[in-house]
KOLPA-873599 format. One record per residue: residue in three letters; z, x, y of N, C-alpha, C in turn. Coordinates in Angstrom, 1 decimal. Example, Ala and Ser with C-alpha at 12.3 -4.5 7.8 and 13.67 -1.06 7.14 Angstrom:
code n_Z n_X n_Y ca_Z ca_X ca_Y c_Z c_X c_Y
ala 7.8 13.2 -5.7 7.8 12.3 -4.5 7.8 13.2 -3.3
ser 7.1 12.8 -2.2 7.1 13.7 -1.1 7.9 12.9 0.0
***
This chain:
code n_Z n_X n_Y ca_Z ca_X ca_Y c_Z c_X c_Y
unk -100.6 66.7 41.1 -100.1 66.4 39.8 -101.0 65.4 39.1
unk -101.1 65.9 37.8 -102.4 64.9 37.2 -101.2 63.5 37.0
unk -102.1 62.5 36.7 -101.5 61.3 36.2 -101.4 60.6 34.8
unk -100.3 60.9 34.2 -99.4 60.9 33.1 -100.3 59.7 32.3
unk -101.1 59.5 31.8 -101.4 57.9 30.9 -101.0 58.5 29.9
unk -101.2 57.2 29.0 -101.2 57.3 27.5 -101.8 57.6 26.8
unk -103.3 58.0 27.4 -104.6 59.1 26.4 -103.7 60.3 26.5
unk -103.3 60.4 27.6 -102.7 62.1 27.2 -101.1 62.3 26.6
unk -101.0 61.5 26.7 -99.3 61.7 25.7 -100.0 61.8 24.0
unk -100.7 60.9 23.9 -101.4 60.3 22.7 -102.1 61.9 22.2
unk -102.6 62.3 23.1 -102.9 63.6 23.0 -102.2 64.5 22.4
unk -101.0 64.8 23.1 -100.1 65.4 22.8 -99.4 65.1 21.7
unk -99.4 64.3 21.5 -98.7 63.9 20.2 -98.9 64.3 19.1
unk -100.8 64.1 19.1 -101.7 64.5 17.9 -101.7 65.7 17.8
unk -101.2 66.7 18.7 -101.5 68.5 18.7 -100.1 68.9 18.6
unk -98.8 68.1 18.5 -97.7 68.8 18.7 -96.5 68.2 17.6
unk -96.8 66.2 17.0 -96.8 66.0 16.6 -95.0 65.9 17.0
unk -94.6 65.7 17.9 -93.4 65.4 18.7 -93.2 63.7 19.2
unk -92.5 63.3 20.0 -92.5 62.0 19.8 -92.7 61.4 21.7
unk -93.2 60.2 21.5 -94.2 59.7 22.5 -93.3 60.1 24.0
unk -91.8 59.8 23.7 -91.5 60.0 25.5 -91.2 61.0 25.5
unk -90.8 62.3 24.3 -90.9 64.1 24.2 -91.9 64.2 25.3
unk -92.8 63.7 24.5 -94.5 64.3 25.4 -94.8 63.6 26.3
unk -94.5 62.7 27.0 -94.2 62.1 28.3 -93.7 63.1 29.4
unk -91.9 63.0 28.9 -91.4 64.1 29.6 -91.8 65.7 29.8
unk -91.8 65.8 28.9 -93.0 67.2 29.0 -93.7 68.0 30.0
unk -94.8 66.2 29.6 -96.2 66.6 30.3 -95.5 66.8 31.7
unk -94.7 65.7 31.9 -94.2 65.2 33.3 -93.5 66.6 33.9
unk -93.0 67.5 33.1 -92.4 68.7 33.8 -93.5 69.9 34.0
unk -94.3 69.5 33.0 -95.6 70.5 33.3 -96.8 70.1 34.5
unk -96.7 68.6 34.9 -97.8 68.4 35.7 -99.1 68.2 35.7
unk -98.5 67.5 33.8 -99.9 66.7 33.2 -100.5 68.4 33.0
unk -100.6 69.5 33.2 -100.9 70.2 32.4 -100.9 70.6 30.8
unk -101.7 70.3 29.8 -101.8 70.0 28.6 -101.6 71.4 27.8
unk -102.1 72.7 28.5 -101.7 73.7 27.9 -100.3 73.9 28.1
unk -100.0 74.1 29.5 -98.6 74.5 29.7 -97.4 73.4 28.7
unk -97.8 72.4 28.4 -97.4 71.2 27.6 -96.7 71.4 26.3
unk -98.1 71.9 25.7 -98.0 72.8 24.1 -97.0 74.0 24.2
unk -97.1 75.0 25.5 -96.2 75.9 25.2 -94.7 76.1 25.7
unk -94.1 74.7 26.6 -93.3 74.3 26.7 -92.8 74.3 25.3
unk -93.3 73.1 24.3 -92.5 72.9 22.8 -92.6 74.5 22.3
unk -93.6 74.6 22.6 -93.2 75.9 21.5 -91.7 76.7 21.7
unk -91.7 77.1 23.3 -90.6 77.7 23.6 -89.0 76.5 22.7
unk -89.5 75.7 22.5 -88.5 74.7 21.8 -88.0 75.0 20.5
unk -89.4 75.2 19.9 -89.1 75.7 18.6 -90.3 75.5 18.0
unk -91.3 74.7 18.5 -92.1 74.0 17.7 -93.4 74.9 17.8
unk -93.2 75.7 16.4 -94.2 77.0 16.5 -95.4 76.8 16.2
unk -95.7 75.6 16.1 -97.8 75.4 15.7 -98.1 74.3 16.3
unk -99.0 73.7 16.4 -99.3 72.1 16.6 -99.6 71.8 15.0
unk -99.9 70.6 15.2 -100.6 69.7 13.9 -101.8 70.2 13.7
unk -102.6 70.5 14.8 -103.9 70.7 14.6 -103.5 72.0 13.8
unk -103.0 72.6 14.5 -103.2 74.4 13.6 -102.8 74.4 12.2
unk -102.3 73.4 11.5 -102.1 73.5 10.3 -103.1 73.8 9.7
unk -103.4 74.3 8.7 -103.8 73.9 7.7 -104.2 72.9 6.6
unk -105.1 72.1 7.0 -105.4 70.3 5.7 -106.3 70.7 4.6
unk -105.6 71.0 3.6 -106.0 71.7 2.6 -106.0 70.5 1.6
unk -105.0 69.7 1.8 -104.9 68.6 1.0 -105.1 67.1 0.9
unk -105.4 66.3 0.1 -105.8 65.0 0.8 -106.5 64.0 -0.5
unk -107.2 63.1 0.0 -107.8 62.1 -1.2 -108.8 61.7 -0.7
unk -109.8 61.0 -1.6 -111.2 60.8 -1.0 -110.9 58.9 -1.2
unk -111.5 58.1 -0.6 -111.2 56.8 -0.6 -112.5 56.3 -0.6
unk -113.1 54.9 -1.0 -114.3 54.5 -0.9 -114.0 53.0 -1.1
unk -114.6 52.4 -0.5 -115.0 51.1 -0.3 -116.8 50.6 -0.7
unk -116.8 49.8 -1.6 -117.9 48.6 -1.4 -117.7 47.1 -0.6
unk -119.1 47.1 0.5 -119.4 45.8 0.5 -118.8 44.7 0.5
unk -118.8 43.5 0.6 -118.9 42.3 -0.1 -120.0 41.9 -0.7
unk -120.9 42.3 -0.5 -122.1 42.1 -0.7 -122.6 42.8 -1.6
unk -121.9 44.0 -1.9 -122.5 44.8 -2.9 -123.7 45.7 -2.3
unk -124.1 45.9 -1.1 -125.1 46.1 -0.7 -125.2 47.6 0.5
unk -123.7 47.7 0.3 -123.5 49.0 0.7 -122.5 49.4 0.5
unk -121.8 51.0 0.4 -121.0 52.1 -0.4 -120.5 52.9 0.9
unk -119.5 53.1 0.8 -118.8 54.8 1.7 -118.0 55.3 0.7
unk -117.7 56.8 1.1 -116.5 57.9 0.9 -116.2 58.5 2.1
unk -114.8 58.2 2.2 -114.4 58.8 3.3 -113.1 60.4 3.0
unk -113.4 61.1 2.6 -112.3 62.4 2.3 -111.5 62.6 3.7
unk -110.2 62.2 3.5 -108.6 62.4 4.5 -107.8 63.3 4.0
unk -107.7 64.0 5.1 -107.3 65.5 4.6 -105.8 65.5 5.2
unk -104.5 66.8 4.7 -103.6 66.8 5.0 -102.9 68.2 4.8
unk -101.8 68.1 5.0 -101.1 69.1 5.0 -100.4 69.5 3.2
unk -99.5 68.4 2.8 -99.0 68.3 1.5 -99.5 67.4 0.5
unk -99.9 67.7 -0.7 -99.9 66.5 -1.7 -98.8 65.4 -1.6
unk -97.8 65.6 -1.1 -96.5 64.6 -1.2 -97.0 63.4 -0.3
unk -97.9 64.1 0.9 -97.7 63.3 2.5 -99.8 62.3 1.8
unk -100.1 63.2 1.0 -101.7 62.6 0.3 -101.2 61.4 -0.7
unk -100.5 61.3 -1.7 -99.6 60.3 -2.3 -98.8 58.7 -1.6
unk -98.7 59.0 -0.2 -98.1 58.4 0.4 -98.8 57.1 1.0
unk -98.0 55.8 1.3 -98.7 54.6 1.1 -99.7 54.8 2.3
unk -99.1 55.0 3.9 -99.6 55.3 5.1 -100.8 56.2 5.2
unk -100.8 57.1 4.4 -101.8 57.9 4.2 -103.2 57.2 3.3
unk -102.2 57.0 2.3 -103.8 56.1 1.5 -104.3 54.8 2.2
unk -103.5 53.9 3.0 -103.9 52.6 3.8 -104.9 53.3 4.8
unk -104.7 54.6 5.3 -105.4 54.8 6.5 -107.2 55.4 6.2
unk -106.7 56.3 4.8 -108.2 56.5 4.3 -109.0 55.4 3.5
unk -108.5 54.4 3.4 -109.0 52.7 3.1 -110.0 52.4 3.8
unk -108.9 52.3 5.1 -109.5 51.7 6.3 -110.5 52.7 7.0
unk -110.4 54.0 6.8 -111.7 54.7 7.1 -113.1 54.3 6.2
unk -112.8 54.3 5.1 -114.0 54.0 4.4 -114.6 52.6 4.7
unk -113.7 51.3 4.7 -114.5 50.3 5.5 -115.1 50.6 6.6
unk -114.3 51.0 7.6 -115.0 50.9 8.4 -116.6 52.0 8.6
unk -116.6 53.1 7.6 -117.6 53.5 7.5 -118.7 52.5 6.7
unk -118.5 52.2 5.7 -118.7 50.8 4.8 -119.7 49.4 5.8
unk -119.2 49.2 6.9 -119.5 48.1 7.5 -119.9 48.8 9.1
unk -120.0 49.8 9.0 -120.9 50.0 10.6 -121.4 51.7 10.0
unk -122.6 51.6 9.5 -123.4 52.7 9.6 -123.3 54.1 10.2
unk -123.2 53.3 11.7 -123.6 54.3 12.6 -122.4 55.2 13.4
unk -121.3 54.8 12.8 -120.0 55.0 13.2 -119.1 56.8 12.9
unk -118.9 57.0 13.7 -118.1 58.5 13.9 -117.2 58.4 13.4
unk -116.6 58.3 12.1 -115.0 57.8 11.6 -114.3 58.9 12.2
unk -114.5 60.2 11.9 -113.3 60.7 13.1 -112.9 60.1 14.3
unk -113.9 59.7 15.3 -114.3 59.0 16.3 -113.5 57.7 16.9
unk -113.9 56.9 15.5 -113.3 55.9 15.7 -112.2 55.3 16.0
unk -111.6 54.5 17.4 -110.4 54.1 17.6 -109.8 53.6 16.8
unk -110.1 52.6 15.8 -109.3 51.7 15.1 -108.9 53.3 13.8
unk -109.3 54.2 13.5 -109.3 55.2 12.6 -107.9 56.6 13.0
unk -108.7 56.6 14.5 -107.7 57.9 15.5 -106.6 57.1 15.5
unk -106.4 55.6 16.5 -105.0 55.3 16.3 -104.1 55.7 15.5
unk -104.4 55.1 14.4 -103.6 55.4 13.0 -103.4 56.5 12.6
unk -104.2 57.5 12.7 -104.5 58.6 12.3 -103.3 59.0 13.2
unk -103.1 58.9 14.9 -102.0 59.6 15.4 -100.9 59.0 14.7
unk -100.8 57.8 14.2 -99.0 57.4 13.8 -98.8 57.9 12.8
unk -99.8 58.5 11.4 -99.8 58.7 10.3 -99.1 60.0 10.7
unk -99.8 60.9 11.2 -99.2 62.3 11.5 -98.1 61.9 12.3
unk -97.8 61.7 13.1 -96.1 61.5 13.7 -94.8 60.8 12.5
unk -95.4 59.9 11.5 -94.5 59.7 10.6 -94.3 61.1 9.8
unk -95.4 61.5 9.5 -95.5 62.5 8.3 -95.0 64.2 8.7
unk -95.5 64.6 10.1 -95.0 65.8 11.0 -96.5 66.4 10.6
unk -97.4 66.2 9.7 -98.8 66.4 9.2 -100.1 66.7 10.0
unk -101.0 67.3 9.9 -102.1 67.3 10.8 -102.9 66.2 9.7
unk -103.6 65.2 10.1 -104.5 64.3 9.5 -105.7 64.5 9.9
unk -106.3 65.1 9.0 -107.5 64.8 9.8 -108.9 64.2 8.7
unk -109.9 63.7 8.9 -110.9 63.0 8.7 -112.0 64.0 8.0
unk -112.1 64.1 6.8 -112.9 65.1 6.2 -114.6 64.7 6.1
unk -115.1 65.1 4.8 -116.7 64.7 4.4 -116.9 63.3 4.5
unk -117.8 62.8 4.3 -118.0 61.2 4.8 -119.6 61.1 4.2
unk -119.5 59.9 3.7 -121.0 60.0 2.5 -121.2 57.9 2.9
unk -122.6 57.7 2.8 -122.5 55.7 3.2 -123.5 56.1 2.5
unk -124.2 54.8 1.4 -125.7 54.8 1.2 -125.5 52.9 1.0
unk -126.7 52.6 1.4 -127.3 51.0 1.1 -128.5 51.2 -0.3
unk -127.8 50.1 -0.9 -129.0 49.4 -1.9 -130.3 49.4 -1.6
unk -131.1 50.1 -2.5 -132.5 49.0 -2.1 -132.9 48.0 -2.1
unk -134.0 47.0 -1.7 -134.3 45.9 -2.0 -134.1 45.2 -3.2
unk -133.1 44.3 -3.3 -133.1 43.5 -4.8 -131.8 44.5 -5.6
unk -131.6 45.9 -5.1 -130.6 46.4 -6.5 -129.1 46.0 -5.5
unk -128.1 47.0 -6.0 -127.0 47.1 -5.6 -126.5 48.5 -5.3
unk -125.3 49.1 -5.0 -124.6 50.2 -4.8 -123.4 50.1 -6.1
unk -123.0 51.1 -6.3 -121.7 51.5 -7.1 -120.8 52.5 -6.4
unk -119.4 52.2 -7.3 -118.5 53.4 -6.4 -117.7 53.8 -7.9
unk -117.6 55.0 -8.0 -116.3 55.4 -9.2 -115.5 56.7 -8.0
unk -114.5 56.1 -8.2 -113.1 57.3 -7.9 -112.2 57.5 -8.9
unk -111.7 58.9 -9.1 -111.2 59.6 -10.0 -109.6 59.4 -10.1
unk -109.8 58.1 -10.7 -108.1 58.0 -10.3 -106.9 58.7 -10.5
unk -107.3 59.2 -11.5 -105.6 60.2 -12.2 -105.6 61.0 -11.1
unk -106.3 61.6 -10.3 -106.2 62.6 -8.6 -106.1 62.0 -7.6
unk -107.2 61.0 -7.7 -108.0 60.7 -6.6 -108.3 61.6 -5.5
unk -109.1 63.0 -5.7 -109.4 63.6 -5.0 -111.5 63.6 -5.3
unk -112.0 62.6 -6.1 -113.6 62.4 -6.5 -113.7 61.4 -6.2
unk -114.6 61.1 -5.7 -115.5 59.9 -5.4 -116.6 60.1 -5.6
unk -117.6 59.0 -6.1 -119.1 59.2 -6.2 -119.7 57.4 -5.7
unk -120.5 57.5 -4.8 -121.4 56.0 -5.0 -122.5 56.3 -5.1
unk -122.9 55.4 -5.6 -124.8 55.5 -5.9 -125.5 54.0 -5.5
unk -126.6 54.3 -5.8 -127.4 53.6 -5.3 -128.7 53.0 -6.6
unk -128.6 52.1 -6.6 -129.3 51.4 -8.0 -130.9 50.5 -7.6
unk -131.7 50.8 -8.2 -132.8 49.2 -8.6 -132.7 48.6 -9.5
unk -132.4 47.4 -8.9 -131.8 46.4 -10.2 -130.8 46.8 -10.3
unk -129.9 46.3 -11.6 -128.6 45.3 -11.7 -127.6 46.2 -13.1
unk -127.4 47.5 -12.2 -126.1 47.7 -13.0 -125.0 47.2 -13.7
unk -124.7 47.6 -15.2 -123.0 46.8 -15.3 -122.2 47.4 -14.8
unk -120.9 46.6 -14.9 -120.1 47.5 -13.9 -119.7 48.7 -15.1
unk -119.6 48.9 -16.4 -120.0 49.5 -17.0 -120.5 51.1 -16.7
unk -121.7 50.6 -17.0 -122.8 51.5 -16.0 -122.5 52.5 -14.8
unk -122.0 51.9 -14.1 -121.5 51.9 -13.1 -120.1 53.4 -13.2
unk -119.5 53.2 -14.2 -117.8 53.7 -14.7 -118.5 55.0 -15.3
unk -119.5 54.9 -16.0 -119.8 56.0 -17.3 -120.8 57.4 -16.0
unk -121.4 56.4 -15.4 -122.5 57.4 -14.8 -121.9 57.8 -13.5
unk -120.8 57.3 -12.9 -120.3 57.5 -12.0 -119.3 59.0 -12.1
unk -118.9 58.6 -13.8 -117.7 59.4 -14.4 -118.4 61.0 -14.5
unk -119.8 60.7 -15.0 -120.4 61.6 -15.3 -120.9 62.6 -14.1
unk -121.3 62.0 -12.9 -121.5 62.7 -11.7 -120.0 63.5 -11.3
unk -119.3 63.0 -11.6 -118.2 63.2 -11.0 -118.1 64.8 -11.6
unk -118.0 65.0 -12.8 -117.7 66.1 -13.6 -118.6 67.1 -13.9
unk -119.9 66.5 -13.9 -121.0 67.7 -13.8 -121.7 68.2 -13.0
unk -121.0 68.0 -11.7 -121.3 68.2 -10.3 -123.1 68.8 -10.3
unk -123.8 67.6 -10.5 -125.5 67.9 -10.2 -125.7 68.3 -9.2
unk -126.6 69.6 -9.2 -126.7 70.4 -7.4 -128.2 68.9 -7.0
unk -128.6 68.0 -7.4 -129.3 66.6 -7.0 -129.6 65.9 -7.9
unk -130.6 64.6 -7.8 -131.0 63.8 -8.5 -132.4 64.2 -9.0
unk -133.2 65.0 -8.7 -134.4 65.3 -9.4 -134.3 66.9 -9.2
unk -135.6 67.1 -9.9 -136.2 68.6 -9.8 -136.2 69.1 -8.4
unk -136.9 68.2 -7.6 -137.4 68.3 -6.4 -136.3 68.9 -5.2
unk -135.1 68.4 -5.8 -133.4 68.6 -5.3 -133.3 70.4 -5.1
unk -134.1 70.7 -6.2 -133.3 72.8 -6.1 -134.6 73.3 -5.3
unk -133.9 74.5 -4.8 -135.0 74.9 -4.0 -136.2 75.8 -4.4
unk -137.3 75.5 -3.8 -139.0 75.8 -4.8 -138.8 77.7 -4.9
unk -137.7 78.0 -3.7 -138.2 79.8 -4.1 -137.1 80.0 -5.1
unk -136.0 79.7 -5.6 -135.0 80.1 -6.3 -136.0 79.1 -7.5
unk -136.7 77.9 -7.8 -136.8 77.7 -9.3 -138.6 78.8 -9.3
unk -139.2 79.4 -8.6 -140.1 80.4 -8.7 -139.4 81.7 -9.1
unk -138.4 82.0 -8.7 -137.7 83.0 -8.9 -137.6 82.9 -10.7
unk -136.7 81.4 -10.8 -136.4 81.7 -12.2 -137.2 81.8 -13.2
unk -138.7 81.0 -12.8 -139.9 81.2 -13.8 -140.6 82.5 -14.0
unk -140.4 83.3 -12.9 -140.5 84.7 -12.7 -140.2 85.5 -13.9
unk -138.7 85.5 -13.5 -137.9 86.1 -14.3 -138.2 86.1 -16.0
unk -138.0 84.7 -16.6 -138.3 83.9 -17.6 -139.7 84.1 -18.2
unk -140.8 84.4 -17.3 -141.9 85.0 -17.8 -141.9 86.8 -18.4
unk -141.0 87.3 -17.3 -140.7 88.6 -17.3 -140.6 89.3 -18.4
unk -139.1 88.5 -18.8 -138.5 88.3 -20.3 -139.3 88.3 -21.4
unk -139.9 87.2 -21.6 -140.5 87.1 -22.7 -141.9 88.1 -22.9
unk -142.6 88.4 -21.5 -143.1 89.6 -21.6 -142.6 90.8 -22.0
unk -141.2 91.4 -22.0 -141.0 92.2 -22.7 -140.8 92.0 -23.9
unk -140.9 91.3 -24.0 -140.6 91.2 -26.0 -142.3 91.4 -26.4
unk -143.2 91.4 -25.8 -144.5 91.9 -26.5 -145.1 90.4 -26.5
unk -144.8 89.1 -25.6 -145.4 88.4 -25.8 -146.8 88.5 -24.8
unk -148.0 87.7 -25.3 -149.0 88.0 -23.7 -148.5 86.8 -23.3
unk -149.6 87.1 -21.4 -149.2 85.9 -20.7 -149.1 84.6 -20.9
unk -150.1 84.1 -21.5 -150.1 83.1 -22.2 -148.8 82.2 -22.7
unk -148.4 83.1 -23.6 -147.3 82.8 -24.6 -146.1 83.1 -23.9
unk -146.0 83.8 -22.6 -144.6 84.0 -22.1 -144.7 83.0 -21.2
unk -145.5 82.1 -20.5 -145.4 81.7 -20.0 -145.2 80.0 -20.4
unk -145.3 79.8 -21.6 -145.2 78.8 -22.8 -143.4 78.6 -22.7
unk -143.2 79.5 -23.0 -141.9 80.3 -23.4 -140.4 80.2 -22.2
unk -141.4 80.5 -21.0 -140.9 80.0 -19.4 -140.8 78.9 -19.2
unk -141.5 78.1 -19.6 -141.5 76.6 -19.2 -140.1 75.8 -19.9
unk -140.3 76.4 -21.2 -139.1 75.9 -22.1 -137.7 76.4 -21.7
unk -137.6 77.7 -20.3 -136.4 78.2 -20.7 -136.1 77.2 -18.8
unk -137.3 77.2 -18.2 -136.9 76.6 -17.0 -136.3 74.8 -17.5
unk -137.1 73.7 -18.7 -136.5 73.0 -18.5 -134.5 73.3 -19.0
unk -134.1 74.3 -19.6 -133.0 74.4 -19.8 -132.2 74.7 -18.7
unk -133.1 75.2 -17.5 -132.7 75.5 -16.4 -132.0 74.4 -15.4
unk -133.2 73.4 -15.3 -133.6 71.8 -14.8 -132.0 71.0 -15.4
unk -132.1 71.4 -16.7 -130.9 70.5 -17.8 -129.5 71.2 -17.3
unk -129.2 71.9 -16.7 -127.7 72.2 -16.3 -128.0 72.3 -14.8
unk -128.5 71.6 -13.8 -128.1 71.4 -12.6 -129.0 70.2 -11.6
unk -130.3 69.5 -12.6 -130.4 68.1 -12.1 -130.1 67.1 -13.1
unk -129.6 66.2 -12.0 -129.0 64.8 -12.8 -129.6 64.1 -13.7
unk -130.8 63.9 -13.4 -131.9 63.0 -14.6 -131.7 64.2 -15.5
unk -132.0 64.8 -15.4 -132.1 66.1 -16.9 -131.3 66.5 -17.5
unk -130.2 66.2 -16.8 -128.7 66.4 -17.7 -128.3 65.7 -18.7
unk -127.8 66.4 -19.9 -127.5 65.6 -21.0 -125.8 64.8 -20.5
unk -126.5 63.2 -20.9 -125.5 62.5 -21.0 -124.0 62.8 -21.1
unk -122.9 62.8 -20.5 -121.7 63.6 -20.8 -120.7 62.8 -21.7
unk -121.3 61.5 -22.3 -120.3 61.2 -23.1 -121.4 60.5 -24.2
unk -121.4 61.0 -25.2 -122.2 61.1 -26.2 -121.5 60.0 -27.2
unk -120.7 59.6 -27.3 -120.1 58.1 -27.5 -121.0 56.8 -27.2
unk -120.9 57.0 -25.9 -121.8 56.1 -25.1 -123.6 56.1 -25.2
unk -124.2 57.2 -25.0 -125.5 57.7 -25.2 -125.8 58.8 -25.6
unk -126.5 59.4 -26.2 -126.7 60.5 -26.5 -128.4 60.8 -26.2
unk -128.6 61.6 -25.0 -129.7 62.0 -24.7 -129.4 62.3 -23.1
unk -130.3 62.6 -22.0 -130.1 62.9 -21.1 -130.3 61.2 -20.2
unk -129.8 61.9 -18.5 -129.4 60.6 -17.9 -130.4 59.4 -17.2
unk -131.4 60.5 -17.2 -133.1 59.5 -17.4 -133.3 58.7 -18.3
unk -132.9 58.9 -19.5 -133.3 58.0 -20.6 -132.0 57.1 -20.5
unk -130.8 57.5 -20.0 -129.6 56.5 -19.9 -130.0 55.0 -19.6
unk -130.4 55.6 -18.1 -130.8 54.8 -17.1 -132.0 53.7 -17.7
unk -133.2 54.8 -18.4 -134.1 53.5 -18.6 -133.8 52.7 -19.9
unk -133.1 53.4 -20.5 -132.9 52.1 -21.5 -131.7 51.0 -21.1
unk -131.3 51.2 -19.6 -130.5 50.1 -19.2 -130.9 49.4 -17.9
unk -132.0 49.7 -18.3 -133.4 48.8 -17.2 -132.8 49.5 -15.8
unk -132.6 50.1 -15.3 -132.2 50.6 -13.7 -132.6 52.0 -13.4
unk -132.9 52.1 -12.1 -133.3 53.4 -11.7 -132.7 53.4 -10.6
unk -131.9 54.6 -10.7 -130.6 55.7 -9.7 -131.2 56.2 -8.0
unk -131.3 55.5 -7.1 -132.4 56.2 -5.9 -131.6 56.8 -5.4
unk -130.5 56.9 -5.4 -129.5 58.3 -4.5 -127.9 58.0 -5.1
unk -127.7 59.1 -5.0 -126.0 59.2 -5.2 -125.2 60.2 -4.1
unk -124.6 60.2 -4.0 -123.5 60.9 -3.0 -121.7 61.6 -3.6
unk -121.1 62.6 -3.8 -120.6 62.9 -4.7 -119.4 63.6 -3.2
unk -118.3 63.1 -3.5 -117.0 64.2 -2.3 -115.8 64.3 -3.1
unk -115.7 65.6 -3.3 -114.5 66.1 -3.6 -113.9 66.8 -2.6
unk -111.9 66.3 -2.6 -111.2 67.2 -1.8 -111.8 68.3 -1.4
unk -111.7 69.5 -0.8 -111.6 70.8 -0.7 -113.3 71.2 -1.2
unk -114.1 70.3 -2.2 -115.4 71.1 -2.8 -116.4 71.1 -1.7
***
C-alpha cells in the first residue's frame, strides 16, 4: 500500500475538489491509488474533477516593481465570472503576478507559494483554477516599465517597456490604446516578410489592372502597403484618442521624448 502524505491528498483535492480528510479516507480505501481515488468519488456523485472543467473565465492581474524597473501579467483562469469577481480569487492572481514581477525565472503555475493557494482557492470555490498567459519585461538602462489594466473587466492588461521617463499619463493613454487596437507588434519588422510580400504583390497587381505600368503601380503599392502597416503595427497606428494626439503612435512617443522597446498585451480567453 502506497503511503498516504499530503502531496497526495493535496493532489486529490486539486482533481476532485472534495475535502482534505474525504481524500484521505479515500485514498486510504483505495491504497493510495490515485486513479481508483477519482473513481471512487465519482461512483459518489462527483461526476468531473476540477481539472476537467472548463476555465473559460477569469481576470488578468499585473504588478510593477518597487523600483519601477520591472512589469508582469499574470491571466487566472476559472470556471464562473462570479468565482473571477471574488476577493480569494483576485488576492491569488496578485500574488501570482508578483511573484512573477520579482523572480524572472519562475514557473507561476509551478510555483508553491502560487499552487498552495491555488488548491484552497478551488476547494472554497468547487472551481478548477488554473494559471493562464504570463507576460514579465524589465526596463532598459535608465527608462522604466508601465502597466495599464482594463478596469471596468479586468480581463486586459498591457505593460511596456520605456527609454526614459514616461508620465504616468503616458503610461494610461498608450497603455489604453494597446489594449483596444490589439497591434499584431511594435514595428514593421513584427508581421511576417511572406504575408507583407504577398500584400505588395497583390497591391501591385491591382493597380496594374487599372492600366497603370510598373512603375506607377508600384508607387501606388507602397502607399496601399503603408495603410497596410497603419492597421496592425503599433508605431504606425493612428493615435486612438485624438483628444489627446492626433497622428500616429511614433510621433506620440517622440514628441514626449520616449521610445516604447517592448510591450506585452493578455487578454482573458484572446
Amino acid at each position: 500500500m502506497a503511503e498516504i502524505t499530503a502531496k497526495l491528498v493535496n493532489e486529490l483535492r486539486s482533481k476532485t475538489g472534495q475535502g482534505m480528510m474525504e481524500c484521505k479516507k479515500m485514498l486510504t480505501e483505495c491504497a493510495g491509488d490515485m486513479e481508483k481515488a477519482i473513481e471512487g468519488f465519482r461512483k459518489k456523485g462527483v461526476k468531473a474533477s476540477l481539472a476537467e472543467r472548463t476555465a473559460s473565465e477569469g481576470r488578468v492581474a499585473g504588478v510593477v516593481t518597487e523600483d519601477g524597473k520591472a512589469a508582469a501579467l499574470v491571466e487566472l483562469n476559472c470556471n464562473t465570472d462570479f468565482t473571477a469577481k471574488s476577493e480569494p480569487f483576485l488576492a491569488l492572481a496578485a500574488k501570482a503576478a508578483k511573484a512573477l514581477a520579482h523572480n524572472p525565472g519562475i514557473n507561476v503555475a509551478q510555483a508553491a507559494e502560487v499552487n498552495s493557494t491555488a488548491t484552497e482557492v478551488s476547494q472554497q470555490t468547487g472551481e478548477n483554477i488554473v494559471v493562464g498567459k504570463t507576460a514579465r519585461l524589465e526596463a532598459p538602462a535608465g527608462g522604466k516599465v508601465g502597466l495599464y489594466l482594463y478596469a471596468i473587466s479586468g480581463k486586459i492588461g498591457v505593460i511596456m517597456a520605456f527609454k526614459g521617463n514616461p508620465s504616468d499619463d503616458l503610461i494610461k493613454q498608450l497603455g489604453g490604446h494597446i489594449a483596444f487596437a490589439r497591434p499584431a507588434g511594435l514595428t514593421r519588422d513584427a508581421v511576417p516578410a511572406d504575408l507583407v510580400e504577398k500584400e505588395k504583390a497583390f497591391a501591385v497587381e491591382q493597380a496594374k489592372a487599372t492600366g497603370k505600368p510598373q512603375n506607377i503601380a508600384e508607387k501606388i503599392a507602397e502607399g496601399k502597403m503603408n495603410a497596410f502597416f497603419a492597421e496592425r503595427v503599433l508605431l504606425d497606428q493612428e493615435f486612438f484618442n485624438a483628444q489627446v494626439f492626433k497622428g500616429n503612435v511614433a510621433n506620440y512617443l517622440k514628441q514626449n521624448t520616449v521610445e516604447l522597446t517592448q510591450y506585452a498585451r493578455i487578454e482573458v480567453g484572446g
